[in-house]
C-alpha positions in Angstrom: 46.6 128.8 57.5 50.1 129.5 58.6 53.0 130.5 56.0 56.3 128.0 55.8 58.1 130.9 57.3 56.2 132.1 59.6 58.2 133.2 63.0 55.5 131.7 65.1 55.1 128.7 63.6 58.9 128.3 63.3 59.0 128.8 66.9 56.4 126.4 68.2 58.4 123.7 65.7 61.5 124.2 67.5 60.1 124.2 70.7 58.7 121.1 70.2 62.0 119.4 68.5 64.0 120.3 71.5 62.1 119.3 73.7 62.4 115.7 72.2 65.5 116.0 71.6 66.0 116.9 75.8 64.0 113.9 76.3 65.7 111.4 74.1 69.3 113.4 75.7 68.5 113.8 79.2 65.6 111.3 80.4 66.2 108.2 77.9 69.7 108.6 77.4 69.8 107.8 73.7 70.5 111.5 72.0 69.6 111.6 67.9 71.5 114.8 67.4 75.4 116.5 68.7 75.5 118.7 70.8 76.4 121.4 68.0 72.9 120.5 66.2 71.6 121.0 69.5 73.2 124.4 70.6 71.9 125.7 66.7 68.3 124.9 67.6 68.6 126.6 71.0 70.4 129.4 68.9 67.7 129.5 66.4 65.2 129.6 68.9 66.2 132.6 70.9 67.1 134.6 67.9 63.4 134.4 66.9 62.1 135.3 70.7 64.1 138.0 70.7 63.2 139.5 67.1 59.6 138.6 67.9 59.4 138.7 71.7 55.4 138.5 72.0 55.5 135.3 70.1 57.5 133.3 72.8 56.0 130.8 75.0 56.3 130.9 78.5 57.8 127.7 78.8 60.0 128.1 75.9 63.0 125.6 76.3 65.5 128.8 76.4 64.4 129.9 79.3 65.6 127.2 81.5 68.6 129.2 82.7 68.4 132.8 83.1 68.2 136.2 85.7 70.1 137.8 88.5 72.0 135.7 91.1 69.4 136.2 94.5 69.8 136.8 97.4 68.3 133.9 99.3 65.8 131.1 99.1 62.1 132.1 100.3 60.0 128.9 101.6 56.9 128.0 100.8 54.6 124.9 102.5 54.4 121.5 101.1 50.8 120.3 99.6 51.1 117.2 102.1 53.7 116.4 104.2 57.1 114.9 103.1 58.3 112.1 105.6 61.1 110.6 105.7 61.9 106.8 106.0 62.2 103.8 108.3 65.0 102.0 108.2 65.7 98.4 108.2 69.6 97.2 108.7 69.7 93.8 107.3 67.0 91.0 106.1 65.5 90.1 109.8 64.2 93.8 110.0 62.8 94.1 106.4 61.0 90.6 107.4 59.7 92.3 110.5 58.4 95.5 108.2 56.6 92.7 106.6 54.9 91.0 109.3 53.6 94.2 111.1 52.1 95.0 107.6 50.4 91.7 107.1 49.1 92.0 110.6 47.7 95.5 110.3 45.8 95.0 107.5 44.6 91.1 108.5 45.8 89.5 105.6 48.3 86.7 104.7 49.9 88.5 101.4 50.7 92.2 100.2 52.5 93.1 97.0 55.2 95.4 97.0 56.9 97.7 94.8 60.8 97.6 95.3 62.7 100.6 94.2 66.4 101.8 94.4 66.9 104.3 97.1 69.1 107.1 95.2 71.3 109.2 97.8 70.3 112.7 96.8 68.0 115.5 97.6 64.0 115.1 97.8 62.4 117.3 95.6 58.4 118.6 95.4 57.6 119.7 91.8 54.1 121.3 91.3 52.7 122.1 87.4 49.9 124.3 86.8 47.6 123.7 83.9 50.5 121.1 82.7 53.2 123.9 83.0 56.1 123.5 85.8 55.5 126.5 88.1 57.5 125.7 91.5 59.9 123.4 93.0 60.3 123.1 97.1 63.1 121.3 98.8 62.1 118.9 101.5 62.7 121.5 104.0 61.5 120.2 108.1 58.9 117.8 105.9 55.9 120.9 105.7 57.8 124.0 104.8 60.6 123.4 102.3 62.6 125.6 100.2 61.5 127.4 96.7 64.4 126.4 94.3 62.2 127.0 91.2 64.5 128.8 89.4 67.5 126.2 90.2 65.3 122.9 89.3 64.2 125.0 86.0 68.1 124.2 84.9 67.6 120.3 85.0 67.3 119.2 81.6 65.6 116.1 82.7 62.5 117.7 84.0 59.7 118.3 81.6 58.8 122.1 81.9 55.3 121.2 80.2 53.0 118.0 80.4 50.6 117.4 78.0 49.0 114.4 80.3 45.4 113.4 81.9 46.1 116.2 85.0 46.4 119.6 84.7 47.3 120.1 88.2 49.3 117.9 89.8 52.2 117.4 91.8 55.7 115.3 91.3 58.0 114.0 93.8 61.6 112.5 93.2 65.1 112.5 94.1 67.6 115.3 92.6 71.0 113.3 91.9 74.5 113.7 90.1 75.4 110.9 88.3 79.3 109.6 89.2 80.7 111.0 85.9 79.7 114.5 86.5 80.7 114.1 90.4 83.9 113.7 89.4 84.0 116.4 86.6 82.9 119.0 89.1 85.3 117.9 91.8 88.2 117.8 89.2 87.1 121.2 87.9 87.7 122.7 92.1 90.7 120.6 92.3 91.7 123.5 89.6 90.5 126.0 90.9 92.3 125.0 94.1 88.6 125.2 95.7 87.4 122.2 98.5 86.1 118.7 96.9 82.6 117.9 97.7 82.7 114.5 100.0 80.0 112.5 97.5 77.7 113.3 94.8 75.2 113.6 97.7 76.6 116.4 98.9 77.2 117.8 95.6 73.5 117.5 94.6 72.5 119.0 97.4 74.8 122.1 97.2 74.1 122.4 93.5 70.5 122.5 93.4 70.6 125.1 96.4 73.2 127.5 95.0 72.3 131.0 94.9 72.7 131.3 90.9 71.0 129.6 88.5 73.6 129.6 85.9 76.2 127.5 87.7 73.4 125.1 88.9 73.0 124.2 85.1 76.5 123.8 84.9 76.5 120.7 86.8 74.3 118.6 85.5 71.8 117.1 87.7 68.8 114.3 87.2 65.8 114.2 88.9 64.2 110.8 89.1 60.4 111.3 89.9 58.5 108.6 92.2 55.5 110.2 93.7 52.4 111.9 92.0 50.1 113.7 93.5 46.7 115.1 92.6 45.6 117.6 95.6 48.6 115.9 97.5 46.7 112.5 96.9 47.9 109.6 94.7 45.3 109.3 91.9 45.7 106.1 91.1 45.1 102.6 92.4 48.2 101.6 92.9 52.1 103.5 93.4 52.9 101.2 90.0 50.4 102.8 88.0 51.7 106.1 89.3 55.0 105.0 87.9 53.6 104.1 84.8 52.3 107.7 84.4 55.0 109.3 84.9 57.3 107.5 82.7 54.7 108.1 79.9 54.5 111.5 80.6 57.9 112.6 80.0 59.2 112.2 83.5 63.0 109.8 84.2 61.4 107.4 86.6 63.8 104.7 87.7 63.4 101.3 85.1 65.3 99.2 88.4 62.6 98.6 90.1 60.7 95.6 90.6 56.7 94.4 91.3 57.2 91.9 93.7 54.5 89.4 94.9 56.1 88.6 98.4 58.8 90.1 100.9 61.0 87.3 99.5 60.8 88.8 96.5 62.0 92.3 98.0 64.6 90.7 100.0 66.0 88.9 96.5 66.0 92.3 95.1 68.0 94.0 97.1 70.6 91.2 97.4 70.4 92.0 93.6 71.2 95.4 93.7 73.8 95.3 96.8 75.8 93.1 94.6 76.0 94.9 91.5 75.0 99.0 92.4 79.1 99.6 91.6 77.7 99.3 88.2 75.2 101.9 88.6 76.0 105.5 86.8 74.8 106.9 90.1 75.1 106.3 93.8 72.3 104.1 95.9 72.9 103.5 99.5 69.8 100.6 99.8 66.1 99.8 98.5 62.8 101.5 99.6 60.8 99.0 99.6 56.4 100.1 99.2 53.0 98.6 99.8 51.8 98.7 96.0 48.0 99.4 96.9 47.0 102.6 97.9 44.2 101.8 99.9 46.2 99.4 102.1 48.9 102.6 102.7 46.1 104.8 103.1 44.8 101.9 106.1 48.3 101.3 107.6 48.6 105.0 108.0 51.9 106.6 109.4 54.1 108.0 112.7 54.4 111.7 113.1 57.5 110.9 110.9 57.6 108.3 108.5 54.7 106.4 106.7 53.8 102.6 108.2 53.8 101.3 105.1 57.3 101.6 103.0 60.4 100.9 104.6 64.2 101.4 103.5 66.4 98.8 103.3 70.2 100.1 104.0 73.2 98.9 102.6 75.9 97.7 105.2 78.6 100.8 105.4 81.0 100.2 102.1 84.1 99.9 104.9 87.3 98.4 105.8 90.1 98.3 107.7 93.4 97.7 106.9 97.0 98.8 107.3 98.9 101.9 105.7 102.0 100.1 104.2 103.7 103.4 102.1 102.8 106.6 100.8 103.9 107.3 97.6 103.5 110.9 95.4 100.7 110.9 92.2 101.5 113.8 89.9 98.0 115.4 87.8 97.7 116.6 84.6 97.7 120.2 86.4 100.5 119.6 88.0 99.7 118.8 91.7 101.3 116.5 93.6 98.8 113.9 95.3 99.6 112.0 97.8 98.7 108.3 97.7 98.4 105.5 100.2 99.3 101.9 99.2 97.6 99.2 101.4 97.3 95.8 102.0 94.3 94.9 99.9 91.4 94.8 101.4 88.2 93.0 99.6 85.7 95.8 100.1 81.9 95.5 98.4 83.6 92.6 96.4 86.1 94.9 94.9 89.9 94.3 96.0 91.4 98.0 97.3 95.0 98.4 97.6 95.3 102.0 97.0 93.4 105.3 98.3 94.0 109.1 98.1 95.2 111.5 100.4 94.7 115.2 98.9 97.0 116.4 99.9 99.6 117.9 103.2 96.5 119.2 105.3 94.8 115.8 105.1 97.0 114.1 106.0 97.8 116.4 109.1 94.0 116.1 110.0 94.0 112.5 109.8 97.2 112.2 112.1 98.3 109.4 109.7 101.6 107.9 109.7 102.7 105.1 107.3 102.0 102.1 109.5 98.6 102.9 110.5 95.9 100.8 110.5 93.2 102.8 109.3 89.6 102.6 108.3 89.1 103.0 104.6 85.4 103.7 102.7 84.4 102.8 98.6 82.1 104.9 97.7 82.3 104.4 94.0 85.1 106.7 93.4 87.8 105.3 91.4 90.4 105.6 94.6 88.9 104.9 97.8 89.5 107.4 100.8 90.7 107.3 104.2 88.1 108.1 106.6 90.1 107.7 109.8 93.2 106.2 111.9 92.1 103.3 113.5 95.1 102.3 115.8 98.3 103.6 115.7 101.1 101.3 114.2 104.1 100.0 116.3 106.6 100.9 114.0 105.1 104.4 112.5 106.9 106.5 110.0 105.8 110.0 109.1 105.5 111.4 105.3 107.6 114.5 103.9 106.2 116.2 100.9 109.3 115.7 98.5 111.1 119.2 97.5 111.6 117.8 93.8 108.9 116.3 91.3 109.3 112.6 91.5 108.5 112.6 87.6 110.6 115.4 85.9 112.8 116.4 89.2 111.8 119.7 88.8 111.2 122.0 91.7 108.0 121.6 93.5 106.0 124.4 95.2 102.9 125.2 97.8 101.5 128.9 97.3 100.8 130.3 100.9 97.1 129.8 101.2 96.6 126.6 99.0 96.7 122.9 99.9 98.4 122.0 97.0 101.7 121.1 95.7 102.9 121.5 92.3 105.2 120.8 89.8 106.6 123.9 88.8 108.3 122.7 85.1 105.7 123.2 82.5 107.4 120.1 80.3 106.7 118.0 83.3 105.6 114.7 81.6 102.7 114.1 83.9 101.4 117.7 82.7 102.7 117.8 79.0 99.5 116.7 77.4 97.4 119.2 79.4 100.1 121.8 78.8 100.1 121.4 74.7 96.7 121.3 74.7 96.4 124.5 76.7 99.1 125.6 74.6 97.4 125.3 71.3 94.1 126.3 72.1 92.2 129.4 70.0 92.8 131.9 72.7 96.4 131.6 72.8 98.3 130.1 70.1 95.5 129.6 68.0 97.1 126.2 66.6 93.6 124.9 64.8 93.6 121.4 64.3 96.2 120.1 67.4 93.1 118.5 69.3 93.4 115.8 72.6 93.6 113.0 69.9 96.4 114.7 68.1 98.4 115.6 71.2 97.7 112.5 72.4 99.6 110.5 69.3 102.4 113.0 69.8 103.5 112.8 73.3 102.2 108.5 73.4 104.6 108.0 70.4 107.7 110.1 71.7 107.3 113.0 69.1 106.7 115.6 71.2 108.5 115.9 74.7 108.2 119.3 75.6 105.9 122.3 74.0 109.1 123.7 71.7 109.4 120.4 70.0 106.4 121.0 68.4 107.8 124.0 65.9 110.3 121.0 64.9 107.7 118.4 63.6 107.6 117.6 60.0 104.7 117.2 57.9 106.0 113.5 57.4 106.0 113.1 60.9 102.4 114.5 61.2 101.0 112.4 58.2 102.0 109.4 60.1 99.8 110.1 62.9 96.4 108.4 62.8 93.3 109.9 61.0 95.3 112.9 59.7 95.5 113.3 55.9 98.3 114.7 53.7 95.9 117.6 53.7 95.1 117.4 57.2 98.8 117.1 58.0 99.8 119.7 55.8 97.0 122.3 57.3 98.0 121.3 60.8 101.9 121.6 60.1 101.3 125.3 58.1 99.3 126.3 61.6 101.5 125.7 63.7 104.1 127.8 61.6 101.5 130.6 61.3 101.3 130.7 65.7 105.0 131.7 65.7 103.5 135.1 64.4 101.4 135.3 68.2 101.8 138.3 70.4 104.2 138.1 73.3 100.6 138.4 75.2 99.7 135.0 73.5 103.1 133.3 74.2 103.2 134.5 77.8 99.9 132.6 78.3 100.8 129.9 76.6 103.2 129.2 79.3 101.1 128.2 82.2 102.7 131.0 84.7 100.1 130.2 87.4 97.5 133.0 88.4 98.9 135.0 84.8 96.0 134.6 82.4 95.0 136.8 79.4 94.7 139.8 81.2 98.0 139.5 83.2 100.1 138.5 80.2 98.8 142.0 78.3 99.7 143.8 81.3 103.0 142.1 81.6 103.7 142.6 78.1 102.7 146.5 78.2 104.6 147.0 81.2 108.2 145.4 80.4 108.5 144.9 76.2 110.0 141.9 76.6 109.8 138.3 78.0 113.9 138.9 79.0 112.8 141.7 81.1 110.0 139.8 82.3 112.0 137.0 83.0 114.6 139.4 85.0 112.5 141.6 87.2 112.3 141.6 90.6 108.9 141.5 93.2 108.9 145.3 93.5 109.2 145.6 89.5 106.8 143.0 88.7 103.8 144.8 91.1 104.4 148.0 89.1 102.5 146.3 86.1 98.9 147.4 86.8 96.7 144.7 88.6 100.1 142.6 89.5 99.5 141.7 93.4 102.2 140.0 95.5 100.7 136.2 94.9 101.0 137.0 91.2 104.1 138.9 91.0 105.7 135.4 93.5 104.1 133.3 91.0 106.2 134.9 88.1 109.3 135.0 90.2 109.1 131.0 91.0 108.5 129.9 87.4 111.2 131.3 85.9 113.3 130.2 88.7 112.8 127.5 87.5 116.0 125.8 85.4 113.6 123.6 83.1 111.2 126.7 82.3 114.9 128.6 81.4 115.3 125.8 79.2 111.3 125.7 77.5 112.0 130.0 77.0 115.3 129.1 75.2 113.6 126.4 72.9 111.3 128.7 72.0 113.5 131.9 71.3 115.4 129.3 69.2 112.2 128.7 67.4 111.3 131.7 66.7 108.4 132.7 68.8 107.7 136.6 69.5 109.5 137.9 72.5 109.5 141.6 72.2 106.0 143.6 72.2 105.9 146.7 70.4 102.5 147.8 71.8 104.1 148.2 75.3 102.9 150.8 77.3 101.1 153.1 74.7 97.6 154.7 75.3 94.8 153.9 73.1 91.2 156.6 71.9 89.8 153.5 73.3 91.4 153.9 77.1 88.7 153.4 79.5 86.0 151.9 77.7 84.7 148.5 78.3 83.4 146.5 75.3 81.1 143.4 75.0 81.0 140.8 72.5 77.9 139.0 70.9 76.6 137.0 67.6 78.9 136.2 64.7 81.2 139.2 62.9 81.2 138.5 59.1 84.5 140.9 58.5 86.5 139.9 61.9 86.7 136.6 64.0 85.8 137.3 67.8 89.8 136.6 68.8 90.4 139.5 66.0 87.8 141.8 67.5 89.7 141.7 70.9 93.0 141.9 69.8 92.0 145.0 68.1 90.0 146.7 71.0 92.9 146.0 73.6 95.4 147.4 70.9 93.5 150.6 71.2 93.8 151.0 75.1 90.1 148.9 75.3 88.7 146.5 77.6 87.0 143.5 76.8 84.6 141.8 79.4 82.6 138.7 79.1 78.9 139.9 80.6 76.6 142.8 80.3 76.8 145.3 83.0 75.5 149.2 83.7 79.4 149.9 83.2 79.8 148.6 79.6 80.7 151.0 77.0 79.4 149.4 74.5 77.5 145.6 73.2 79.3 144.6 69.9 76.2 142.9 68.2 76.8 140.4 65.2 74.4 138.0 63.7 72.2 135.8 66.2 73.4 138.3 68.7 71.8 136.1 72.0 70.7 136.9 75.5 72.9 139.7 75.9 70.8 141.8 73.3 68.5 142.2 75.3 70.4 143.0 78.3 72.3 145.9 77.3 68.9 147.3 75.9 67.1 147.2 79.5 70.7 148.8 81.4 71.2 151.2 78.3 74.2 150.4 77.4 74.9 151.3 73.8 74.6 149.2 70.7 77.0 148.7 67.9 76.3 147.0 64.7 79.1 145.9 63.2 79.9 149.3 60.5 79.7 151.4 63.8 82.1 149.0 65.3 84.7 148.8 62.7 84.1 153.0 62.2 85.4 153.1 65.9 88.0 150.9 64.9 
């Protein structure tokens, strides 16, 4: 009998609590706990695999993301071939399917199973004694592609199966729900990186990406509709395989439908073609089954597609119509977007009078001119796109990217290389939200307690109209805010006092200066003393601050160019911010050494620890490599650990640390 504390024991319980809690999370979307509860059982977990490493399971639910980036995908053959579909455009061909069925198999009724046809990527997941142990891609339909390590990421697939089959095989369709399609796209919109045309495409490029960690990232479903035993369906009937998998852990699809008739298929998918805008997830028709798997087993199948399940398609979400202006959309980051208005056009039920442009280079490509007629696709996005000019109009005028932001009037600017536009002025109202928030946050001017609700109150209500105003709020004005306390208000309001004591590092970040982030602004701040000095250097003086290139050093040049950012650096000096560094240029006993952070510090926060090291001429980098100096390791020190012991990199507990210090 096992002790209350007993690692093991402790380990198998938390193995088996997140795993539920993935379930409830991932596959029945109904989570019991936050995400922070869920991150401490995850910490909990690996703490105790790596203090007792031979008591951790295989399978352990920390091991779903983890290793080296490779170096390519190897393939491996599928158990039984994977086909792909028939297709039938429009009612009068699904009725045909029908009628060949019938006549193959001699009988006067079939049942079907009608399912939603999910646009993704076709997955083959095989487990071993009820343990996941590879994942193919569909590959030419007999050799696919061995993602294991990728599909290992997706939350919603079981990695154990405590079901009637040891051995078995799953088959389903890898997808990105809508939300996180347009998370991920926002997120390269950022990053000035190309969007992904659909979350199609994005699935698809996700689940074959060459690390594993970035793959989790982007959070991907797979919805399982196949099982195989021996690459045979073990059951009766597809629905009872459904049923399986469902009750084994697996997201199987709950719109679907057992239907008794073809005009019972046919209803369905009228169903589903009217309301699949409503979906969290893109469909593009039905695929619609024989039910009994001795009739699909009789009907047989074409060197390419079974004769016995069909897809429906959906008619192309399209429309044409005419390009009546163009007009400018400013982002929270500051890009300028450029938007088409239209006359409305009714498309898949929904009225569309507006669709995006991207940007210059889009435009170009298209050869649009207002005036156009052009031919315009929904594909669930919130604006529609333009997938091509049509006709050219009679009357066609073209579109200039304006020199001046249509919302502040501040200067605009494309960096050589990038598709975008931008808003230079960091006050820009159409950015100020994203800029306070960025602003405030712990790695910069560490103002604790100015969240997206609060900023939110503060700009909606007309308190805050540019980043300075914020040193002239009164507690008064903050206690009138929504859910804030006198306590609250008075923590918030002592905070933001308390960040007028940041670095000139700190403030130099704060200020959005594209391409200058933490490691720039230190640079920066070494190099010249002072934001003045900064503020008056020249190209050739700016590149003389170590890492400095000539994007960078243009990027400085054009912001404070910039009248309104004169204006925001005046604000400031007025209220008080640092703009002198006394650290500049001096050489540390910690000059060429590289540190790395892990765990918790009980005498320093991890911002402290930092600031400290880079005081002393130190380095600090965010992952493990051969060249590190030294791992930092506090309490639940994670993954890293473990790293730095198998590269040899040496260890400090946190007395050696400080001693360095």
């Amino acid at each position: 009998m096992t002790e209350p504390n007993d690692p093991m024991s402790r380990m198998r319980a938390l193995e088996q609590e997140i795993r539920r809690h993935e379930h409830q999370y991932y596959v029945l979307d109904q989570p019991e706990v936050s995400d922070s509860e869920y991150d401490r059982l995850i910490r909990e977990l690996r703490a105790l695999e790596e203090q007792h490493p031979g008591f951790a399971s295989p399978d352990s639910p920390t091991g779903r993301v983890g290793g080296q980036p490779r170096q390519g995908f190897r393939k491996a053959p599928h158990s039984r071939q994977m086909l792909s579909l028939d297709n039938a455009l429009d009612e009068a061909e699904l009725r045909a399917f029908d009628r060949r069925v019938l006549e193959s198999l001699g009988t006067e009724a079939v049942e079907y199973v009608a399912e939603l046809k999910m646009d993704g990527l076709s997955l083959a997941v095989r487990y071993e004694q009820g343990r996941f142990q590879q994942a193919l891609t569909r590959g030419d339909g007999s050799i696919g592609e061995d993602v294991t390590e990728n599909a290992r990421t997706m939350r919603s697939l079981p990695l154990t199966v405590k079901g009637t089959y040891p051995n078995f095989e799953v088959r389903g369709e890898t997808v990105m729900t809508r939300a996180a399609f347009e998370k991920l796209n926002a997120s390269r919109d950022e990053e000035n990186l190309s969007r992904f045309a659909n979350p199609r495409n994005a699935a698809a490029g996700s689940l074959r990406l060459l690390e594993p960690a970035i793959t989790a990232s982007r959070r991907l479903d797979l919805y399982a509709y196949i099982l195989l035993l021996e690459g045979e369906p073990p059951f009766p009937t597809h629905w009872e395989s459904l049923d399986w998998l469902e009750c084994n852990g697996f997201k199987v699809n709950p719109k679907r439908k057992l239907c008794q008739s073809i005009e019972e298929a046919v209803e369905f998918c009228r169903e589903w073609d009217r309301d699949r805008e409503s979906l969290p997830y893109e469909i593009d028709g039905v695929v619609v089954k024989v039910n009994a798997i001795a009739q699909q087993a009789k009907l047989g199948q074409t060197a390419k597609a079974p004769r016995w399940a069909i897809a429906f398609k959906y008619a192309a979400r399209q429309a044409s119509t005419v390009v009546e202006n163009i007009t400018i959309q400013v982002g929270r980051t500051g890009a300028l977007t450029p938007v088409a208005h239209l006359q409305p056009v009714s498309i898949s039920g929904v009225m569309v009078a507006r669709a995006t442009l991207h940007n210059e280079d889009e435009i170009e490509r298209l050869g649009l001119k207002i005036g156009d007629t052009v031919i315009v696709e929904r594909s669930g996005d919130v604006i529609p796109k333009i997938i091509r000019v049509q006709t050219q109009g009679s009357y066609r005028k073209s579109f200039q990217m304006p020199k001046q932001c249509p919302v502040c009037g501040g200067r605009v600017l494309r960096e050589e290389g990038e598709a975008a536009t931008r808003c230079l002025n960091t006050n820009c109202p159409a950015r100020l939200k994203e800029s306070l928030q960025h602003f405030a946050s712990r790695g910069v001017m560490n103002i604790d307690g100015l969240g997206e609700a609060i900023v939110d109150q503060l700009v909606d209500r007309g308190l805050v109209r540019g980043i300075a105003d914020l040193y002239d709020l009164t507690e008064e004005q903050l206690l009138s805010l929504e859910r804030l306390g006198r306590k609250s208000a008075a923590n918030l309001k002592r905070n933001i006092d308390e960040s007028l004591k940041q670095e000139l590092p700190r403030v130099l970040q704060g200020l959005e200066i594209r391409f200058v982030g933490e490691r720039t602004s230190v640079l920066l701040a070494e190099q010249f003393g002072s934001m003045d000095k900064i503020a008056a250097a020249d190209l050739d003086q700016l590149q003389a601050a170590g890492e400095v290139g000539p994007r960078i050093a243009e990027s400085i040049l054009h912001f404070f160019r910039e009248p309104k950012n004169r204006e925001l650096i005046e604000k400031l000096r007025k209220a008080g911010l640092r703009f002198e560094y006394a650290q500049a240029k001096q050489t540390g006993k910690l000059e060429g050494k590289t540190f790395v952070l892990t765990g918790t510090l009980q005498t320093l926060t991890r911002e402290e620890a930092k600031e400290r090291i880079e005081k002393a001429g130190g380095k600090v980098n965010a992952g493990i490599s051969k060249n590190t100096s030294y791992l930092v390791a506090g309490l639940e020190a994670g993954s890293k650990l473990a790293r730095a012991k198998m590269l040899g990199v040496k260890i400090l507990d946190e007395a050696q640390f400080i001693q360095i210090l």
